[in-house]
TINUMAR-852598 format. One line per 8 residues: number of its first residue (from 1); their letters; for each residue z negated, y, x of N, C-alpha, C. Coordinates in steps of 0.05 Angstrom, whole numbers. Atoms other than C-alpha are relative to their C-alpha. Layout:
NUM = A = Z,Y,X,Z,Y,X,Z,Y,X ~ ...
***
This chain:
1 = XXXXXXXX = 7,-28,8,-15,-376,370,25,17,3 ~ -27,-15,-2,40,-330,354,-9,23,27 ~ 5,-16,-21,48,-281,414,16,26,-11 ~ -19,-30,10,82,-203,408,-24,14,-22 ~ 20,-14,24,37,-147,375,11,0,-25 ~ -9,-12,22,88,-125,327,-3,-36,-25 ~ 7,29,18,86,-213,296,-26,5,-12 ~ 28,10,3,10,-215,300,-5,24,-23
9 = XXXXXXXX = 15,-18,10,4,-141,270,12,-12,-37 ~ -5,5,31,49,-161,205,-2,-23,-9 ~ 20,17,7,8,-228,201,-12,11,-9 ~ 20,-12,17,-44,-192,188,3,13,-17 ~ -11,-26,14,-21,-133,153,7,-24,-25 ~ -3,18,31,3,-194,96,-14,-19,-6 ~ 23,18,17,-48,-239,94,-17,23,-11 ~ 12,-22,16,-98,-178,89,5,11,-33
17 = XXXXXXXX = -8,-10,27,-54,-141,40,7,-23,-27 ~ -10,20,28,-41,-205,-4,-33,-5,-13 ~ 28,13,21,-124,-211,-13,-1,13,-26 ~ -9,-18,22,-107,-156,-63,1,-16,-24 ~ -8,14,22,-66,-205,-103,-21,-17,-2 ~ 13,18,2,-108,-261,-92,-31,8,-16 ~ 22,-3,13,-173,-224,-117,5,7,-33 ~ -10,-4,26,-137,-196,-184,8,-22,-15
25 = XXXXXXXX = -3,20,8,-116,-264,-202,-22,-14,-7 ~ 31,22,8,-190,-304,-191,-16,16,-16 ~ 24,-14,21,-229,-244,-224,7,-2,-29 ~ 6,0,30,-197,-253,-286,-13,-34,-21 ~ 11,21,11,-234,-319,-296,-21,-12,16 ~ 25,3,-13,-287,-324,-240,-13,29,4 ~ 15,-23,-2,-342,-266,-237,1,4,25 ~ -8,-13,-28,-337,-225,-168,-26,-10,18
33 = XXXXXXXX = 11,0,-20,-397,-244,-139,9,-41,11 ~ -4,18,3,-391,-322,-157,40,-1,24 ~ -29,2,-19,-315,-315,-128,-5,3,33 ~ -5,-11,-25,-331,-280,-70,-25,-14,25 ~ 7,28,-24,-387,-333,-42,9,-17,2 ~ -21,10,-6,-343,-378,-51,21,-6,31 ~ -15,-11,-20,-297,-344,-6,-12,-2,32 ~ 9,9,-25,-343,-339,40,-15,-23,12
41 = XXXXXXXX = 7,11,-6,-372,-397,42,24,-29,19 ~ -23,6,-22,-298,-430,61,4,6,27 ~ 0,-26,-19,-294,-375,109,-12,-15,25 ~ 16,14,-20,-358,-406,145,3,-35,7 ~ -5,34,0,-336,-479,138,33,-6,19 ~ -31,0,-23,-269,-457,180,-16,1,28 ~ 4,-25,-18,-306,-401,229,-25,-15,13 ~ 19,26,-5,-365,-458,246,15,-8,23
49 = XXXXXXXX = -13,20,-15,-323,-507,275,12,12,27 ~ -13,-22,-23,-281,-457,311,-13,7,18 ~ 27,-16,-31,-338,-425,352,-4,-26,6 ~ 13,21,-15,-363,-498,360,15,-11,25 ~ -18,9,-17,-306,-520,391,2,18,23 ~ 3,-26,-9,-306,-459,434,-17,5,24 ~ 29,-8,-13,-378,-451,458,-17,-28,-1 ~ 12,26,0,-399,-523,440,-25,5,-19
57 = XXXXXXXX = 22,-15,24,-453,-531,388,-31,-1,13 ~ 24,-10,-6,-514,-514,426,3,22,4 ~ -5,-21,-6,-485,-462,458,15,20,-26 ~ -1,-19,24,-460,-433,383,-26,10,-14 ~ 25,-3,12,-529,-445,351,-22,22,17 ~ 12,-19,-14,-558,-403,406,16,39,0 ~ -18,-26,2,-502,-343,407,-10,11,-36 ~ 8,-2,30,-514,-339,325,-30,11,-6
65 = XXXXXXXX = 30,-7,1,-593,-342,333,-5,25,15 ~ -2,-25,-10,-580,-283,380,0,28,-10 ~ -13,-25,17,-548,-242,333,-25,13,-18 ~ 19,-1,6,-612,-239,301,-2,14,-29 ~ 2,-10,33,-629,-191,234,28,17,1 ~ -28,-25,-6,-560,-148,264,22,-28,-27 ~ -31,16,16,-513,-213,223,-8,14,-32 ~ 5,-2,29,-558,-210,166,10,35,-18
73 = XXXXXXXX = -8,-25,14,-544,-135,155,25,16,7 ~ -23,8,-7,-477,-137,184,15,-14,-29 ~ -12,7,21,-456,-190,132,-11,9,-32 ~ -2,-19,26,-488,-144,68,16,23,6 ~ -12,-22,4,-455,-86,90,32,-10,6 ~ -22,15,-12,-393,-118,119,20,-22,-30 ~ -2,19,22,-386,-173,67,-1,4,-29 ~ 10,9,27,-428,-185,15,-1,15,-18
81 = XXXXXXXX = -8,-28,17,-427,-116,-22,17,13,-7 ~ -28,-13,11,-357,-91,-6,15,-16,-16 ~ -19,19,10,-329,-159,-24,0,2,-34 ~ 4,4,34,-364,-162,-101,13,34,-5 ~ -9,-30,16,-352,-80,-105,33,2,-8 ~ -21,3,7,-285,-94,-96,14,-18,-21 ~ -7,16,24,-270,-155,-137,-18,13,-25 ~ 2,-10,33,-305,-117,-193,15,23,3
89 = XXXXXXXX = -18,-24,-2,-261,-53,-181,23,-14,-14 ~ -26,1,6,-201,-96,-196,-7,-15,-19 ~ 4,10,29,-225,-123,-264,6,20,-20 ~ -9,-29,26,-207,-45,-290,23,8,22 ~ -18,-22,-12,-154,-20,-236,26,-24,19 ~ -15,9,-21,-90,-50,-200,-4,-8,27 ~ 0,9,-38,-88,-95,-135,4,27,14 ~ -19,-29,-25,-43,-33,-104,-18,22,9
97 = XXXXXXXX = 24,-25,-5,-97,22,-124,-13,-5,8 ~ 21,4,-16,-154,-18,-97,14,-1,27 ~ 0,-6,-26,-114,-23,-33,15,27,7 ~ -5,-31,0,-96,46,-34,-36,6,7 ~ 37,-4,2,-181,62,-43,-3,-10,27 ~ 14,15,-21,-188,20,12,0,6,19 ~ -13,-9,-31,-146,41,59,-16,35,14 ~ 20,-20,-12,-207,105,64,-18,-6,24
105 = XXXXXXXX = 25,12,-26,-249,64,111,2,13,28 ~ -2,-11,-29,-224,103,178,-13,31,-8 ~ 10,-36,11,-238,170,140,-34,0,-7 ~ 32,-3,0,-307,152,123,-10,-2,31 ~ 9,10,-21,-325,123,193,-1,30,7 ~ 8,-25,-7,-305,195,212,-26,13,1 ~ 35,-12,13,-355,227,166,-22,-2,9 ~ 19,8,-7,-406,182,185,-9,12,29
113 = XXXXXXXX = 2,-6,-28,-395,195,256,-20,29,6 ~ 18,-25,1,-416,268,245,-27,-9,11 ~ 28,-2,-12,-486,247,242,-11,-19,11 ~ 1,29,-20,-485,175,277,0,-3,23 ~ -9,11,-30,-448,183,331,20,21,16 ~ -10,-30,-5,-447,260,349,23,-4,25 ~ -26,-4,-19,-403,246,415,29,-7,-16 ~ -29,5,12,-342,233,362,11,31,-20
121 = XXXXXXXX = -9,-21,8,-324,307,346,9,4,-18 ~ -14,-2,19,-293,318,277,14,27,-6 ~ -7,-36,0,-258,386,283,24,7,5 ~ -28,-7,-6,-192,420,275,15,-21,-9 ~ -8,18,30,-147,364,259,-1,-18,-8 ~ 11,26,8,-184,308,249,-15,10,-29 ~ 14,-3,20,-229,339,205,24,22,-23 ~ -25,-5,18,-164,371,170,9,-30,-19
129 = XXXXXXXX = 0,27,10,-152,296,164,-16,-11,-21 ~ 19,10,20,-209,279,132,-7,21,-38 ~ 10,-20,20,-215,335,79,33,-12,-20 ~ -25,6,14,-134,313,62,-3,-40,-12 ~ -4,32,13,-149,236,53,-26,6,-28 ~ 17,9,20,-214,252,8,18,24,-28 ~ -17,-5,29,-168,296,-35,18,-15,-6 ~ -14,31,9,-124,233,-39,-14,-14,-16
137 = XXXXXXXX = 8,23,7,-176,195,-63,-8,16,-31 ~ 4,-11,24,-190,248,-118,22,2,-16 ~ -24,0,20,-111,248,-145,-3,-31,3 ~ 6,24,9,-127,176,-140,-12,-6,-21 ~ 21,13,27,-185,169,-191,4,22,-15 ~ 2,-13,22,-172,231,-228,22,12,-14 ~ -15,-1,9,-101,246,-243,23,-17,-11 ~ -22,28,11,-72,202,-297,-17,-24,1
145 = XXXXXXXX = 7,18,-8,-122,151,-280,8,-24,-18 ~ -4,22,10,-99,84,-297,-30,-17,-13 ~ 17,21,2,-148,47,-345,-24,13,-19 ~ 19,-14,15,-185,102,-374,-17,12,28 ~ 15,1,-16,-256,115,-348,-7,-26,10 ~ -7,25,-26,-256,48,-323,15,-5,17 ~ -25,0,-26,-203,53,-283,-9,14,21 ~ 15,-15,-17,-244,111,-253,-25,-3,15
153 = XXXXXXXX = 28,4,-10,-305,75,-243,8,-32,16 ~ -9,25,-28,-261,9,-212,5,18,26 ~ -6,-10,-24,-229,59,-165,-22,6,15 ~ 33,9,-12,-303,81,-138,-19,-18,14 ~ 4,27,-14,-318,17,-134,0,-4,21 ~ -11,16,-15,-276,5,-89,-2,20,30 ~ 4,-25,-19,-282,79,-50,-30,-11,6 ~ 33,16,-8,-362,53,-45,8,-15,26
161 = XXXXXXXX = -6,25,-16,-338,-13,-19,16,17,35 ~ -12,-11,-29,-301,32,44,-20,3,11 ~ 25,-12,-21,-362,72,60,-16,-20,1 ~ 11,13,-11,-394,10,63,5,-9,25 ~ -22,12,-22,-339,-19,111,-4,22,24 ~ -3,-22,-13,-346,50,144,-24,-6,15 ~ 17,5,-1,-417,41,153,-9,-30,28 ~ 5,19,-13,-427,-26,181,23,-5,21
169 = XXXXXXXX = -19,-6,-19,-365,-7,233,-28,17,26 ~ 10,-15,-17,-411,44,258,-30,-10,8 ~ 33,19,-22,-481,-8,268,26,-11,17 ~ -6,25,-21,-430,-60,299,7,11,26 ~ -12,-10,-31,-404,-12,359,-34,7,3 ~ 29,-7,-15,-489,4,367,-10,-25,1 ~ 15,18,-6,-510,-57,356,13,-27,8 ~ -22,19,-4,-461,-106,380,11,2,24
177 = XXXXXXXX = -23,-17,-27,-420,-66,444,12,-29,12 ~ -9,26,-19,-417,-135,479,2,-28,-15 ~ -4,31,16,-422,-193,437,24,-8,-8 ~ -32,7,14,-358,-233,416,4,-1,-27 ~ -5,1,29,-325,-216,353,-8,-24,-15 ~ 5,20,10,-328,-284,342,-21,-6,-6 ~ 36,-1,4,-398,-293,338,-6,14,-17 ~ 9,-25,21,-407,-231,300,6,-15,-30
185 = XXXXXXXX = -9,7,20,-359,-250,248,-11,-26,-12 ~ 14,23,9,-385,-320,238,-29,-1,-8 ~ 25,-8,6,-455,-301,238,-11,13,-23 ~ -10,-22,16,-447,-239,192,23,-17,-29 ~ -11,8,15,-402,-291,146,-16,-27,-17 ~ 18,25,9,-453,-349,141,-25,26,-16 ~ 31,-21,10,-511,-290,127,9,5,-27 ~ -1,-16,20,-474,-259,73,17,-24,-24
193 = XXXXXXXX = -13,15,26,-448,-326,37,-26,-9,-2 ~ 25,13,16,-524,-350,30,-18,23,-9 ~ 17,-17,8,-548,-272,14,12,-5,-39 ~ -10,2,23,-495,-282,-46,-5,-19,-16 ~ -6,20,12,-507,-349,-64,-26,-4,-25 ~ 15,-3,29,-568,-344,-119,15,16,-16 ~ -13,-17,26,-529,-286,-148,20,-15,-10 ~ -25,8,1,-463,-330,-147,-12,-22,-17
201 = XXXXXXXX = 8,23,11,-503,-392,-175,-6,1,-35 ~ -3,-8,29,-511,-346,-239,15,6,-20 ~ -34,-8,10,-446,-327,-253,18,-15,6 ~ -7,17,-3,-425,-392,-248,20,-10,-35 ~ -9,-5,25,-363,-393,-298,-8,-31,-18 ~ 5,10,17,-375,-440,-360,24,-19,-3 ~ -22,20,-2,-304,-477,-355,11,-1,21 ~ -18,7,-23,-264,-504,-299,20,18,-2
209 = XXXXXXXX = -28,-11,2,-217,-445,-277,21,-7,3 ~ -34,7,-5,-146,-452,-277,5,-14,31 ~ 1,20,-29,-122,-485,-207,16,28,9 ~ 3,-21,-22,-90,-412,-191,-26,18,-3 ~ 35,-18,-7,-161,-379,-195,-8,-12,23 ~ 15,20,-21,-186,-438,-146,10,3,20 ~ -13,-5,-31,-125,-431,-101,3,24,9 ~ 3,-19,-22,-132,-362,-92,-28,12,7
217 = XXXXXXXX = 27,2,-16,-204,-366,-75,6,-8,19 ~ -12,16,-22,-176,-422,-30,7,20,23 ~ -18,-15,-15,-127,-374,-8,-13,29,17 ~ 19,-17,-6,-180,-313,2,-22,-8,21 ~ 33,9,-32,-234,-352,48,21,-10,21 ~ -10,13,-29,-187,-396,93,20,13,8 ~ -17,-8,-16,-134,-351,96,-5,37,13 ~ 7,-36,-5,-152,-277,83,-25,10,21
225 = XXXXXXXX = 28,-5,-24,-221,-286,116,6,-13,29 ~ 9,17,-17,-226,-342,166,40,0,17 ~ -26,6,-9,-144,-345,191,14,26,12 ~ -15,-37,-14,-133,-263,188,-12,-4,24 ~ 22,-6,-21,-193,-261,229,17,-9,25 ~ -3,15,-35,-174,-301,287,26,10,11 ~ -17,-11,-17,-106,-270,291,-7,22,8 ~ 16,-27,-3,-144,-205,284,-7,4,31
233 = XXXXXXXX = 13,2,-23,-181,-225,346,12,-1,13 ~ -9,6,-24,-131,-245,384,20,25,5 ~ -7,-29,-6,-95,-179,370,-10,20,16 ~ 8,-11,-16,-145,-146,389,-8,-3,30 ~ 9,9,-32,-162,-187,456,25,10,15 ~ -23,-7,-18,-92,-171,472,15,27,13 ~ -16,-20,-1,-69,-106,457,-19,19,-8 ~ 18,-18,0,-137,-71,448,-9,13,-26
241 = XXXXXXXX = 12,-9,31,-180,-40,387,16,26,-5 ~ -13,-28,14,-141,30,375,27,-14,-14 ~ -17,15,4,-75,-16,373,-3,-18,-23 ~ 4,15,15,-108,-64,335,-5,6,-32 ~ 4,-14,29,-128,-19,278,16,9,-9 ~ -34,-19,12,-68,13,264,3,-28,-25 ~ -2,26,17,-66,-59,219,-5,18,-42 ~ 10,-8,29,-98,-13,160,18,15,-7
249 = XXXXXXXX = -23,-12,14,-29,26,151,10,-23,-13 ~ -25,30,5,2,-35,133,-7,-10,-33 ~ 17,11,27,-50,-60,75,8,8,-26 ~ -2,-14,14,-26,-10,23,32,-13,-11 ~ -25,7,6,43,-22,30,8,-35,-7 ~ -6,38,-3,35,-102,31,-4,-9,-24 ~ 2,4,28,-1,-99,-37,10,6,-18 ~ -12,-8,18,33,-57,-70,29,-16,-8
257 = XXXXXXXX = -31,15,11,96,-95,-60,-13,-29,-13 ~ 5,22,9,55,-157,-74,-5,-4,-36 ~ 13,-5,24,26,-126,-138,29,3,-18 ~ -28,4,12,100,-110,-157,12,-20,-10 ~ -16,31,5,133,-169,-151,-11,-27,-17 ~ 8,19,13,85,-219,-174,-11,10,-22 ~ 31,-10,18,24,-178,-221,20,13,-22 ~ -14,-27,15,83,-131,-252,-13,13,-8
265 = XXXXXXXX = 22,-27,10,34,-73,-244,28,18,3 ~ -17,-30,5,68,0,-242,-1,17,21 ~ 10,-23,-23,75,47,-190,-5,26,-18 ~ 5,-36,14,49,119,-220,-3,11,25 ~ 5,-15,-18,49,180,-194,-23,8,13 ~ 20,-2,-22,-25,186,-171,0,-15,17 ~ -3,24,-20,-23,120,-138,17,18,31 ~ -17,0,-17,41,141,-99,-13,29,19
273 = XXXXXXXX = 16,-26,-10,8,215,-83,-29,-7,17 ~ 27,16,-7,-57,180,-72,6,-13,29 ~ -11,13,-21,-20,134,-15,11,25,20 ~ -18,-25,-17,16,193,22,-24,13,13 ~ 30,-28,-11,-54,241,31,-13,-14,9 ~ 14,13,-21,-94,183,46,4,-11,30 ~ -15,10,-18,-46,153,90,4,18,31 ~ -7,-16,-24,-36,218,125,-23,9,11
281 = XXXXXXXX = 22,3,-15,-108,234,127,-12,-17,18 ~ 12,26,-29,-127,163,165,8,14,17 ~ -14,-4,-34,-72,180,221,-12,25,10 ~ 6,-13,-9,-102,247,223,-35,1,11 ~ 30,15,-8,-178,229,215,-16,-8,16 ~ -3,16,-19,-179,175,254,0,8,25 ~ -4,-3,-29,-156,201,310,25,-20,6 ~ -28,23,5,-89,157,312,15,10,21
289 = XXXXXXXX = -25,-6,-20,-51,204,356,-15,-3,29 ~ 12,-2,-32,-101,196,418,-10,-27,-7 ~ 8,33,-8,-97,122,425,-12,-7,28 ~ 3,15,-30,-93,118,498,-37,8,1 ~ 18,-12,-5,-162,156,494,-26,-24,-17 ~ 26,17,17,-201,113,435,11,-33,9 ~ -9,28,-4,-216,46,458,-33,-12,-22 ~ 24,14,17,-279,38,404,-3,1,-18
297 = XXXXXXXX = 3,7,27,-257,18,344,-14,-29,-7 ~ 28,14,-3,-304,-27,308,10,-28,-3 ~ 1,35,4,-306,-108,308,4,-7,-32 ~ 10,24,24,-332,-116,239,25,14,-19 ~ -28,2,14,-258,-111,207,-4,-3,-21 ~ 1,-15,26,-265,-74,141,20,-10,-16 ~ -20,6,17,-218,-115,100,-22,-8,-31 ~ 6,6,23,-220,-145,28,-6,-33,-1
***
């Protein structure tokens, strides 16, 4: 296992930011939900074994059965909903802009907090924060929008897909506080590849995709899901959840260069505007500058 935060954080920070590429590539020839059980069904065929080995398989089958109806609604909000909202977002809008969109997920959690989880204050300049990232997200989808009104209704998409992420952040710290990520994640990954799997069984494409559609499915469950994860974890076991989240500055910048280099998308000026306000709203939002103080950021790791 690599050791040092700053390794582990830009592990993550590029597998994460590469699911970007990897989902813009398989959607244009596998349908988003069909792709994205898939994904997870790899995901659980890694994240299985792993806990077994771990906890031994009685003692997994019991931790899992624990988790009870919390995985099942864990992995729809977590999973199974952001995953398709997003892979259909990027069937009308750039890898970069969906991880731009994405990178809202600390600014909603805020929001939510308001009426969730009143001891988290939003006032002065957090909630400065938050008022500056959601006007980010509006020179995002409305100035210049790339794509038309589809471009406007991928970006959405993909803003949805946060406040979902946002959302099921704020059950997992109520309903979770003690349970091991691990468990969660595995539990919450098996739930939400067999909630998808009738829908996925219908949008089952009609020809054998290409072999890069396959390998970045491949590349999306064993690496983006099931491989971030575990460094994820061990980031966070090491160097704590405020530390550990800081990972979502990174995402924006990882795709966009990915989207560059390989996709030859475009940087425009909302995008780049869009990145700056949201960017500055998280750190402010969030709460970013009182680390030593937040130690309860959430488990269920809001990625793509």
């Amino acid at each position: 296992m690599v050791r040092g935060y700053v390794p582990l954080l830009l592990i993550v920070g590029g597998i994460w930011g590469a699911s970007y590429l990897f989902i813009k590539v398989a959607v244009r020839e596998i349908e988003p939900t069909a792709m994205m059980d898939l994904r997870l069904l790899l995901a659980a065929a890694v994240l299985l074994p792993f806990l077994a080995v771990r906890l031994g398989l009685k003692g997994s089958v019991r931790e899992i059965r624990s988790t009870g109806t919390g995985a099942f609604i864990l992995g729809v909000t977590n999973m199974a909903f952001p995953f398709v909202l997003i892979a259909w977002g990027e069937k009308h809008i750039d890898s970069g802009v969906a991880a731009i969109a994405n990178a809202t997920v600390p600014i909603f959690v805020a929001i939510l907090a308001i009426r969730f989880n009143p001891s988290e204050q939003v006032r002065g300049v957090r909630l400065a924060g938050v008022v500056l990232g959601l006007v980010g997200v509006g020179i995002l989808t409305g100035l210049h929008p790339q794509g038309g009104w589809w471009g406007v209704a991928g970006t959405l998409a993909v803003v949805v897909a946060s406040l979902s992420y946002a959302s099921a952040n704020l059950f997992t710290q109520h309903r979770f506080p003690r349970t091991s990520p691990l468990v969660i994640t595995t539990a919450s990954t098996l739930a939400a590849s067999l909630v998808l799997l009738p829908f996925a069984l219908l949008q089952l494409p009609d020809a054998m995709p290409s072999w890069k559609a396959l390998a970045s499915v491949a590349a999306l469950g064993l690496a983006g899901t099931a491989l971030a994860l575990l460094f994820f974890y061990a980031m966070l076991a090491r160097y704590g959840a405020s530390r550990a989240s800081l990972v979502t500055y990174l995402l924006p910048p990882f795709a966009l260069f990915y989207g560059l280099v390989f996709l030859d998308e475009r940087m425009t000026l909302n995008a780049v505007l869009g990145l700056l306000l949201i960017l500055a709203g998280v750190a402010l939002g969030s709460g970013v500058f009182q680390l030593a103080r937040s130690r309860s950021a959430a488990t269920a790791t809001p990625r793509p």
